[in-house]
N, C-alpha and C positions, 0 to 999 in steps of 0.2 A: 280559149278560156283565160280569162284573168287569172292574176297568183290569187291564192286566197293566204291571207298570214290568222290564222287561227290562236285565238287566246281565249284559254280553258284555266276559269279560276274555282278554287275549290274552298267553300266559305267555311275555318274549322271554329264553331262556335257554342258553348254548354253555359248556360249562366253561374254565378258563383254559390253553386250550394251550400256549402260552409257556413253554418249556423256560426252568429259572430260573440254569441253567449258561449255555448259549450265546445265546440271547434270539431263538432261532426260534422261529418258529410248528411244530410236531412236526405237526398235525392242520390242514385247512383252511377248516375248518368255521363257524368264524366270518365270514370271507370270504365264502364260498358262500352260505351264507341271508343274509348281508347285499345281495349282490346278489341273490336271488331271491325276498326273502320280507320282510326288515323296514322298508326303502323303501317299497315296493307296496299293503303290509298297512295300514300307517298314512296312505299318501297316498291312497289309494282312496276312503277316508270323504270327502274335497272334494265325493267327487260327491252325498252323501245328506249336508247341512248340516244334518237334526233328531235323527240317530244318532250319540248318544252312547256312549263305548265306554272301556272302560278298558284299559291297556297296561300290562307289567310288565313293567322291565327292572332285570336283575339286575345289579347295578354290575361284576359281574366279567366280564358280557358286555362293558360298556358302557366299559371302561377297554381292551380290544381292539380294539373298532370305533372309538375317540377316536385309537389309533394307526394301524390302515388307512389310515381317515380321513387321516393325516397324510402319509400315502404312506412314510414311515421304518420300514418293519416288513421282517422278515426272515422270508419264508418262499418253503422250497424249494421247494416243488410250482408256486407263483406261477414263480416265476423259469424254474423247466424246460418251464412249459406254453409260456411265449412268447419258450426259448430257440431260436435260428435252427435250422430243421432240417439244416441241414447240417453244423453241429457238434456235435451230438448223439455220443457216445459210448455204448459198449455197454451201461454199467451208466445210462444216460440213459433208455436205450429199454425197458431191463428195469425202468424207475420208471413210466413213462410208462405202460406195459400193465397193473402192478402198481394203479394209480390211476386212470386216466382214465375206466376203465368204474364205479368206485361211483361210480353215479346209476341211479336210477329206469328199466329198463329199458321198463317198458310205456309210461311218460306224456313221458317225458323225453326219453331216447335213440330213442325209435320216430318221432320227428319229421324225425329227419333218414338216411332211408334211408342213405347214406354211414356215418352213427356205428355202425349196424346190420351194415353190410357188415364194417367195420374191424374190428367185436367179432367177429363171425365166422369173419372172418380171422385172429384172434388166438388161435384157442382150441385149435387142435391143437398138440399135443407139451405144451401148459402156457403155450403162448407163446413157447417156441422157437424156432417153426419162422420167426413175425413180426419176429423180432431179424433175421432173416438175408432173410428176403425182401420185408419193407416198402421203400418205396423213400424217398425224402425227400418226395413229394408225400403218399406214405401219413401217414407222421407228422407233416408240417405238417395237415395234414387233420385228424386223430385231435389235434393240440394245442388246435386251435380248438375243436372241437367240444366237446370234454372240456369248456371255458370257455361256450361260446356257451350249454351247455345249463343251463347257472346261471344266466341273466340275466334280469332282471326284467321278467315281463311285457306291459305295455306297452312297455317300450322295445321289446320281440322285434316288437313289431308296430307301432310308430309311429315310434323313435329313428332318422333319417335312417342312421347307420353300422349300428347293429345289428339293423337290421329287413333291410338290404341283406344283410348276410350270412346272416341266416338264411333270406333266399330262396336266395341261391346256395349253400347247401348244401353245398360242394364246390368242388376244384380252387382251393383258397386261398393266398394269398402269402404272404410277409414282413410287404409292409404292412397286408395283411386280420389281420393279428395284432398288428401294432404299434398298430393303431385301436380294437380290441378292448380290447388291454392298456389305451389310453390312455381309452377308456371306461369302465371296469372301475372303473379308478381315478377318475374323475370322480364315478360313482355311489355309492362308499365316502364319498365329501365328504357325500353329502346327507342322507345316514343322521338321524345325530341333530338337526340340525336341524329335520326335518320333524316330530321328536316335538314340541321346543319350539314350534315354530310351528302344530302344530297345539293343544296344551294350551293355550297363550298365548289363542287363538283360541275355548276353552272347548269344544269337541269334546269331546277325550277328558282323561283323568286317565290320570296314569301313580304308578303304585305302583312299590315297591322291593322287595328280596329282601335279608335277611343279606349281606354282602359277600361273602363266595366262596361262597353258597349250602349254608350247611352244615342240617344235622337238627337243630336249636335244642334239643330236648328230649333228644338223645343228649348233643350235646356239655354241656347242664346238667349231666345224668347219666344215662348208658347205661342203669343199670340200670330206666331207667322202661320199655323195651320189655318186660318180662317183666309189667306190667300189662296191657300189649293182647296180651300172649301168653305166659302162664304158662309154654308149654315152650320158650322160645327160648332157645338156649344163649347164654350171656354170657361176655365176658371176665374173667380172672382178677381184673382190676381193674378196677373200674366210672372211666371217663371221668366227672371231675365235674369243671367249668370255668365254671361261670355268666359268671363275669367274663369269658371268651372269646365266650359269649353277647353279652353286651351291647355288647360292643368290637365285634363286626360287624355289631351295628344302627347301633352309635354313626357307625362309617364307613360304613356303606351309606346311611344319613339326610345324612352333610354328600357326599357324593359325589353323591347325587342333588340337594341344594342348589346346590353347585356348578355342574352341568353342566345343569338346569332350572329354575334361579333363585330354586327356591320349596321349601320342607321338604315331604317326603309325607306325605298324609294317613294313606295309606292301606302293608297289609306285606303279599304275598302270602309267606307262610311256606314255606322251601324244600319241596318236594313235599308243599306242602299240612299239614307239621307241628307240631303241638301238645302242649303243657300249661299245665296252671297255672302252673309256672314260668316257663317262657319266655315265655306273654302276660304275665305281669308285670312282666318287663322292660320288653317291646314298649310297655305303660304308662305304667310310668316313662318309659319316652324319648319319648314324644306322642306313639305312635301310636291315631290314633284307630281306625281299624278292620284286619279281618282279613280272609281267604278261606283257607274247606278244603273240604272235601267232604262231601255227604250223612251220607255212615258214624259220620264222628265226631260230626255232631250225633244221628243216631242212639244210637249208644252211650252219648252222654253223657246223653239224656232217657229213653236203654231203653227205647225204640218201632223198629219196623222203617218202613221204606218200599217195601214190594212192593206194585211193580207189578201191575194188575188188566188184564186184555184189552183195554183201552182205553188203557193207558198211564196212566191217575190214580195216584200213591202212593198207599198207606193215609197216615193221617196229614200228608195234604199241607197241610192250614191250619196245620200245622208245620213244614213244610221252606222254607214260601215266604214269608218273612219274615226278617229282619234279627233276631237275638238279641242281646243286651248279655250279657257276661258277668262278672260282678261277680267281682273277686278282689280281696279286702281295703277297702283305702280305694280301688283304682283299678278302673277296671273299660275295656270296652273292644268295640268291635262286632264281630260274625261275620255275615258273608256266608255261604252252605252253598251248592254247585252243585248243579245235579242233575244228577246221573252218568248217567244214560240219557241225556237226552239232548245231552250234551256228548259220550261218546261216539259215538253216533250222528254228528256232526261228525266225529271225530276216526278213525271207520272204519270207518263204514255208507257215508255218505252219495256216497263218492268212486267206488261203485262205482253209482252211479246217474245219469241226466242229469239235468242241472245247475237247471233248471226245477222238475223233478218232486221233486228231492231239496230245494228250496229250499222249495217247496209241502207238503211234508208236515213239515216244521218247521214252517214256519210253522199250519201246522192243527193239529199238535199242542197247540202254545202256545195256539190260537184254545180248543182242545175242554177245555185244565185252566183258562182265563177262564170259561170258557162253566159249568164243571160242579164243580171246588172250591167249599167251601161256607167264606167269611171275611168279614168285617165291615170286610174292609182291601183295599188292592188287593193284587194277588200282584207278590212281590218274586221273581222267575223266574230266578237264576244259571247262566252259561253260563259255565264255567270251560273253559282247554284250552290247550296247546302253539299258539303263534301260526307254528310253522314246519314241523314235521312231517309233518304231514298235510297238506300241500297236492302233494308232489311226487305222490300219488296220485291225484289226482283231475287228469282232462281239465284244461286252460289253467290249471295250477296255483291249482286254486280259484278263479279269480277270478267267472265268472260265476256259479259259484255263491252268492258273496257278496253279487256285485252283486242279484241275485235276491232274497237272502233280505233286506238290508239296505234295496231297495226297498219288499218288500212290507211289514215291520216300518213303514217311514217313513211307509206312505201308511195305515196303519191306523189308524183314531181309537182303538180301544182300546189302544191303546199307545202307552209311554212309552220309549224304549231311551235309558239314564240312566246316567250312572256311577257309581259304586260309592257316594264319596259323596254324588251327586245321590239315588241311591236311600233310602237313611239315612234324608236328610230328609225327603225324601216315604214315609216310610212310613209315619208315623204313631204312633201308640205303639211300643214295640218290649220284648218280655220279655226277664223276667230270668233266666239261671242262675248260680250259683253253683260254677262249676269249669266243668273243659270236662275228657273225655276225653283220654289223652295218644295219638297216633293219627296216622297220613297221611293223605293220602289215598287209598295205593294197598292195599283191604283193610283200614283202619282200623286198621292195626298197623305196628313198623316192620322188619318181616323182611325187606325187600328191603337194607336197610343193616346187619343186623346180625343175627350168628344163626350165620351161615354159618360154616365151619373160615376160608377165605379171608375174610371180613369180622368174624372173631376175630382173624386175623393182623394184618390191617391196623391194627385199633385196640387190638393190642397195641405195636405198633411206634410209633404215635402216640404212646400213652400215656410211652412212654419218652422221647422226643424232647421231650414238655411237659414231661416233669420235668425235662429235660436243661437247658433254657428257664428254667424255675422256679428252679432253682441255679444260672444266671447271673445270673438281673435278681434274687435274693437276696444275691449276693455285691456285684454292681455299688451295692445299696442301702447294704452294708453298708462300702462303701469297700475293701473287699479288693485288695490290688495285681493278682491275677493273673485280678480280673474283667473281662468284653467290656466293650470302650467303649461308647456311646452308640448311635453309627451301627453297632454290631454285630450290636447285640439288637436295633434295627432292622430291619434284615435278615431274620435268623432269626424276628422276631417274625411278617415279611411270608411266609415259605416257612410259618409252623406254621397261621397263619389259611389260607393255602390249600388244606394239607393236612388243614383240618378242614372241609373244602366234601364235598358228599355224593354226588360226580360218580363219585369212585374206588369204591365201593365200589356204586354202581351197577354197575357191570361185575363185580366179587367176585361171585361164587356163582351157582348155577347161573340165575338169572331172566333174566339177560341176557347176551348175546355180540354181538362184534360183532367185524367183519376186522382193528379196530385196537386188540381186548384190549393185545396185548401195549406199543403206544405207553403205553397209559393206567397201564397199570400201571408203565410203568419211568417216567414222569410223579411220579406217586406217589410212588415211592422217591426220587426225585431230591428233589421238595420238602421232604423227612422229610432227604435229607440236609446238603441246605441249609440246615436249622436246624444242623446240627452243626458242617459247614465258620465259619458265620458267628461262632458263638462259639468257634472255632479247638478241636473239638475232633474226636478224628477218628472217622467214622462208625462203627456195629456192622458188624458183617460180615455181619449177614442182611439188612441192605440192598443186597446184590449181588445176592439171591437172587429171583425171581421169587417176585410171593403168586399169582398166577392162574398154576396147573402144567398148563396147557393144550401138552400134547408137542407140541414141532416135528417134521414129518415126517424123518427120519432114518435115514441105514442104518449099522445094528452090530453089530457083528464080536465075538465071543468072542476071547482070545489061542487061537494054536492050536502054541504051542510058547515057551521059557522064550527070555529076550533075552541077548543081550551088546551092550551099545552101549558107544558110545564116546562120551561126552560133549562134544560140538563144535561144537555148536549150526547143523551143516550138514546135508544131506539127503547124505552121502558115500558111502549103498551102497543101491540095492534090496534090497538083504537083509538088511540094517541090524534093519528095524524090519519085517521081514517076518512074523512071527508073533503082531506085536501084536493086543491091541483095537482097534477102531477105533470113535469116534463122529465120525459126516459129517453134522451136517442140511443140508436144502435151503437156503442161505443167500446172499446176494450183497453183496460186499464195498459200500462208498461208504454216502455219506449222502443220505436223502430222508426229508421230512415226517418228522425228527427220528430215526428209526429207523437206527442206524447199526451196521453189525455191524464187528466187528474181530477175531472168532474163526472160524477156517473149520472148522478140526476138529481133533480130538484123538488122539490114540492111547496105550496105557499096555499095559505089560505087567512079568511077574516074572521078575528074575535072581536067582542061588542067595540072592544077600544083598542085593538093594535090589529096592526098586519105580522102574519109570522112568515118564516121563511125556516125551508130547516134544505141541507144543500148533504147529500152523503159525496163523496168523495171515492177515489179507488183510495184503500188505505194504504197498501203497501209504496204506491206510484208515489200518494202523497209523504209519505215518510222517508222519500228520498231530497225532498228540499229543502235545506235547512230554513228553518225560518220565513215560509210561506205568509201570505196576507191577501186575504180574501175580501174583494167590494162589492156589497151587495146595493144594485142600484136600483130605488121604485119610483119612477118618473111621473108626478100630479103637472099641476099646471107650470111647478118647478122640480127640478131633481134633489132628492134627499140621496145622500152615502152612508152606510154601515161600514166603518173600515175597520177588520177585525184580523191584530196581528198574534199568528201564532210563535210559541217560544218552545221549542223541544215538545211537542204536539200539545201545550196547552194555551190558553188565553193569555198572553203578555197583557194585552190590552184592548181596546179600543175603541175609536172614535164617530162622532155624527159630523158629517159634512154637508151643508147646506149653499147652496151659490158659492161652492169653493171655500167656505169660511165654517171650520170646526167651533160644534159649539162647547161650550166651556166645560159643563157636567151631563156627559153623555149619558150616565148612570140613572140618572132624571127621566130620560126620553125612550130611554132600548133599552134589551135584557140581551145575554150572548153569552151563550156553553159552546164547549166543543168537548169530545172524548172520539167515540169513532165519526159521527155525525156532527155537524155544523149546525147549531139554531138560534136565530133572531127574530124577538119582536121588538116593533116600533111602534111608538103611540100614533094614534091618530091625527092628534095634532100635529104633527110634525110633518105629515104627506098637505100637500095644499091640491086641494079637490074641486076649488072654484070652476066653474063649465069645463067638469073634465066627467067623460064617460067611463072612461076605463084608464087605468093606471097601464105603464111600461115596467117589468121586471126583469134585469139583469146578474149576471154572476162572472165576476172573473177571478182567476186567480192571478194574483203576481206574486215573481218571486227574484231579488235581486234587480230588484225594479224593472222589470220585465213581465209583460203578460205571458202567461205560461197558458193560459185554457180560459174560456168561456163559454157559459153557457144562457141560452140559446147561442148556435152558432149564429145567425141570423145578426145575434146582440142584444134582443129583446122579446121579450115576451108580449103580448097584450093581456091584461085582466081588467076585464070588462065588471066594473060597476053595475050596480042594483039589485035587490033585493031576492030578486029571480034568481041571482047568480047569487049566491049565498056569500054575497059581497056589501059593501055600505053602499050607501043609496049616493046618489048625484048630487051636488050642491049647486 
C-alpha cells in the first residue's frame, strides 16, 4: 500500500449577525456552535497528539466570538432565554416558542423527554393555545432546555453544573439557569484560545477566509460566472472591484496575525472560489497555498473523476496530490478535496453507528492506498463545514471522530498532516497554468449569482460602491462637502460586509431557511449603512424586501367607496368599513433583531382621493425616536407621502413626485396621526394613464434606515374599476 498523508480541514464559518444600526446580534448562531461545536472540535484532537488537522476561521466569525468571549455583546434571544420566568411577558413567550425549538429534533431535543413534551405542547392552535396555558415551570423549563441543548459535549457529560442538569432534565430553577447562563459564558472565554494553544503546540494550522467571506472572483468581476456557465443571467453592470479583493485578504491576513500571532500560510477561499485573478492577488499578499474542490481541478485539466463501484476516481493519481498553479511571475499551491468522500462526513455517515461509519472511512482511505497507481504518496483532502453536520449525528459526532481520528493514528500507512505539513511531504508537485474560475458547489457560481433575487442584490451593491467611490474621490480631491475620514471608515466597513457571500446564499431558490427574512433586511441595512455614513440618504428600494417570500396574511378587496375623516383616530366602525384590508400574521416588539412596527394596513377610494390609514404596534412604535413613514401608490408614475413624526405627532410632511417634493403638499394630501396613521391624496396627483391597478406600499424608516414594511413582498396590487369600488381606468 502507498502512504496516504491525510489532510482534514475543518471550515469554522457564521456570517456577521451584528446588526450594524443597534449592535445586536439579530441571529444566534455564532453563540450556539460556539458552545457546541468550535471548543469541542478543536480540543478533542488532545486526545490523538499524531493527528494533525487544519482549521479555518473566517475572521468575520472570529471578530463575534472575540466579543462573546468578552461577555459585552447584546443579543436578545441570550437575554430572554435566562429572563426570570415570572416576568416574562406575552410578546416574551410568543419569542420564546418562536425560537427555542430550531434545534435538531431527532439528535438534540430527543434527549431530553421534557423538550419533547414542551414542543408538543406548543404546537396546537400555532402556539396559542401554550401563550395561555404554560405555566412559569413550563417556561423556565423550555428556557433551559432551548440552551442546555447547545452545550458542548463533554461538558454535557463531565462539567460538574452541566452534566447535573442535564440529568435532571426537568423541574429547573432560577438558579439552575443562572449556572447555566454563567457557564455558557465561561465556555465562550475558551473558544479562541484553544485554537492558539493548540497551533502553538504544532497540532493543527489554522488558515483564514477573505474578511467578511465574500466570492473573490465575483467581487473581481461578476461577469467571470458566465465562464463556468454560459447561460447565467448577469447583472446589468458587471461588479469589477479587485481592490476590494485584496482589501479583504489584506484584513483577513493582519486579523489573523493579530489574534494567532503568526501570518497564515495557508486561504481557504470563501466557498471554495476561484480564478486566475483572485489567486493573484492571494500571491501577491503571501499566500502560500489554497483549498477547493475536486470539480474545479477537474475543469481546469478537462478530465472527470467518476467514481468506479469501488469508490476509485478515474484519474485519481490526479486528484491526489497538491498542484502549484503558476500565474505570471507568482504562482501558488491548490489542495483539491474529494467530494465523495467529505460528503459522506457531511451526510452519509450521521445516519450510521458511529464505529461502523468510522470503519468504512477509514477502509475506504485503506482500498485508494492499497489500489491508486502513483510514484508519490496520496495527498487524500477531506474538506467540509466543522459545525453543521454534527447536530445530526448520535453525541454530536463526537465518537464518531474519536473512532476515525484513532484508527487514522494508529495506522502505519498514514500521515494525517496539515495542509502545509502536506505540501512538503509530497514531494514534487505539478504545474498548471490558470486554474478554472469555479466553487465548489457544482464548479460554478449560480448559487450567488444568476438568480432575479441575487441580480437584485448586486445591483443595489453596485450602487452603494459607486456611492463609496464618489466619496473617498471627492475626499481625495479636497472637496468641502466630502465624508471625513472616520466617515468612509464606517461606510467602507458596512460595503466590505455587504460583499461577503452569506446574503446571497439565501437569494434564490437553493436555499431557505426560518430566518430568510432577518438575512435579508441584514443586507439592506449594511448597503444602507454605507449611505447613512457618507451622510447621504438611502434609495427607497432599500426598504424593499429582495427575498419576496409572502407573509401569511389576510386580504380584503375595498367593498364600497370611503369618506373619512382625516384625524388620525379610529373614531367610527364604520369609518373605514369598506376598506381593503392587508393584516399579516405579525407580533409587535423586538427579538433576534426582527422588529415589526407595522400591524396592518388598510386603503380604499373617495370620489377624489385615495386614503390610506396604516395602525402600527403602538408601544414598538414608541420606541423610535422620531420615525417617518412613506407611503408609496405607484400609477403609471410613483407618487410618495413622506410623513415625519416628532414625539408621536406630525412634524410634517411632504409629496414626492419623480424624486422632486412638491412645493405645497398641503394643496394635494391630508395627514393625522394619534394612535393610527391616515392619508388622503388627491386624485390628480396618481397619474392612471393605461394603468389597471395602482401599486401600494408602506415603509417605515427611522434614522435613515428602513425599519418595517409592509407588504413584505413591497407591494400591494389595487386593481382599478368601478367593480372594485375603485376609479375607473383612463
Amino acid at each position: 500500500m502507498k502512504p496516504v498523508h491525510l489532510v482534514v480541514l475543518w471550515h469554522m464559518h457564521q456570517p456577521q449577525y451584528r446588526d450594524p444600526e443597534s449592535g445586536r446580534y439579530v441571529l444566534p448562531w455564532t453563540r450556539l456552535h460556539a458552545l457546541k461545536d468550535y471548543w469541542g472540535m478543536v480540543e478533542m484532537l488532545r486526545e490523538f497528539p499524531n493527528f494533525h488537522a487544519t482549521f479555518n476561521v473566517v475572521p468575520g466569525l472570529g471578530i463575534q466570538l472575540e466579543e462573546y468571549a468578552s461577555g459585552k455583546f447584546d443579543e436578545p434571544w441570550f437575554s430572554l432565554a435566562f429572563k426570570n420566568s415570572e416576568e416574562l411577558t406575552r410578546e416574551d413567550k410568543a419569542e420564546i416558542l418562536a425560537r427555542a425549538f430550531q434545534v435538531n429534533h431527532e439528535r438534540l431535543m430527543s434527549r431530553w423527554p421534557r423538550f419533547v413534551e414542551l414542543h408538543e405542547w406548543s404546537r396546537p392552535a400555532g402556539g396559542a393555545q401554550a401563550l395561555v396555558t404554560f405555566t412559569p415551570r413550563d417556561w423556565r423549563d423550555l428556557q433551559l432546555l432551548s440552551q442546555l441543548a447547545w452545550m458542548e459535549e463533554s461538558w454535557l457529560q463531565k462539567d460538574g453544573v452541566v452534566s447535573k442538569l442535564a440529568s435532571k432534565g426537568k423541574d429547573f430553577t432560577e438558579k439552575d439557569k443562572s449556572e447555566l447562563k454563567q457557564k455558557q459564558t465561561e465556555l465562550l472565554g475558551l473558544v479562541l484560545p484553544a485554537y492558539r494553544d493548540a497551533a502553538q503546540r504544532g497540532q493543527i494550522e489554522i488558515s483564514t477566509t477573505p474578511f467578511y467571506h465574500p466570492i473573490l472572483p465575483l467581487i473581481c468581476d461578476s461577469d467571470i460566472a458566465r465562464v463556468a456557465n454560459p447561460g447565467t443571467p448577469l447583472p446589468r453592470r458587471a461588479y469589477r472591484r479587485p481592490e476590494d479583493a485584496r482589501e479583504q485578504l489584506q484584513r483577513a491576513r493582519a486579523y489573523h496575525e493579530r489574534v494567532f500571532g503568526v501570518k497564515p500560510a495557508g486561504l481557504w477561499p470563501s466557498e471554495g472560489s476561484v480564478s486566475d485573478q483572485a489567486l493573484t492577488i492571494a500571491a501577491e499578499e503571501g499566500f502560500q497555498w489554497f483549498g477547493t474542490d475536486e470539480g474545479v481541478l477537474g475543469r481546469t485539466l478537462n478530465v472527470g473523476f467518476f467514481r468506479d463501484g469501488n469508490g476509485i476516481p478515474a484519474n485519481a493519481d490526479r486528484l491526489y496530490k497538491p498542484w502549484r498553479v503558476q500565474l505570471g511571475g507568482n504562482g501558488i499551491t491548490g489542495l483539491f478535496r474529494d467530494h465523495h468522500l467529505s460528503d459522506l462526513i457531511g451526510f452519509v455517515y450521521s445516519r450510521m453507528d458511529a464505529k461502523a461509519a468510522a470503519a468504512d472511512l477509514h477502509g475506504r482511505l485503506r482500498h485508494l492506498g492499497e489500489s491508486v497507481q502513483s510514484t508519490q504518496p496520496l495527498t487524500i483532502c477531506l474538506f467540509l463545514d466543522g459545525e453543521n453536520a454534527w447536530e445530526y449525528y448520535p453525541g454530536n459526532g463526537r465518537e464518531f471522530l474519536r473512532e476515525f481520528y484513532g484508527r487514522i493514528q494508529s495506522d502505519q500507512d498514514f500521515r494525517a498532516l496539515t495542509a502545509s505539513e502536506a505540501n512538503t511531504a509530497a514531494g514534487a508537485i505539478p504545474t498548471t497554468t490558470g486554474i478554472f474560475p469555479a466553487s465548489w458547489i457544482n464548479a460554478n457560481f449560480d448559487v450567488w449569482i444568476g438568480h432575479s433575487e441575487d441580480i437584485a442584490a448586486w445591483e443595489l451593491l453596485w450602487d452603494a460602491r459607486e456611492a463609496y467611490g464618489r466619496a473617498v474621490d471627492a475626499r481625495n480631491k479636497g472637496r468641502q462637502d466630502a465624508p471625513t475620514e472616520t466617515a468612509l471608515k464606517e461606510a467602507n466597513e458596512s460595503l466590505l460586509a455587504a460583499e461577503g457571500s452569506d446574503w446571497c446564499w439565501w437569494y434564490g431558490p437553493e436555499h431557505s431557511t426560518a430566518n430568510d427574512a432577518e438575512f435579508d433586511a441584514l443586507y439592506r441595512k449594511h448597503l444602507t449603512a454605507i449611505y447613512l455614513a457618507l451622510g447621504q440618504v438611502a434609495p427607497e428600494e432599500l426598504a424593499k424586501p429582495i427575498k419576496r417570500k409572502p407573509e401569511h396574511a389576510v386580504q380584503l378587496a375595498p367593498t364600497s367607496l370611503l369618506n373619512i375623516k382625516v384625524d388620525g383616530r379610529d373614531s367610527s366602525y364604520f369609518e373605514w368599513l369598506g376598506a381593503g384590508l392587508y393584516s399579516p400574521e405579525r407580533r409587535g416588539g423586538s427579538m433576534h433583531g426582527r422588529v415589526f412596527y407595522l400591524h396592518e394596513l388598510r386603503y380604499g377610494f373617495e370620489e377624489g382621493r385615495f386614503c390610506v390609514r396604516i395602525d402600527p404596534f403602538v408601544e414598538a412604535l414608541g420606541e423610535l425616536e422620531d420615525p417617518e413613514f412613506r407611503i408609496t401608490i405607484g400609477g403609471a408614475e410613483e407618487a410618495t407621502v413622506v410623513v415625519n413624526l416628532e414625539r408621536g405627532h406630525v412634524q410634517g410632511f411632504a409629496v414626492e413626485k419623480d424624486r422632486l417634493c412638491l412645493l405645497n403638499p398641503k394643496l394635494v394630501a391630508e395627514v393625522a396621526f394619534e394612535r393610527i396613521l391616515e392619508v388622503a391624496i388627491n386624485k390628480d396627483q396618481i397619474n392612471l394613464t393605461g394603468q389597471t391597478k395602482l401599486r401600494l406600499g408602506v415603509a417605515l424608516w427611522h434614522g435613515g434606515l428602513p425599519v418595517d414594511v409592509l407588504p413584505a413582498e413591497g407591494f400591494l396590487d389595487v386593481t382599478l374599476g368601478e367593480e372594485h369600488f375603485a376609479w375607473p381606468p383612463e
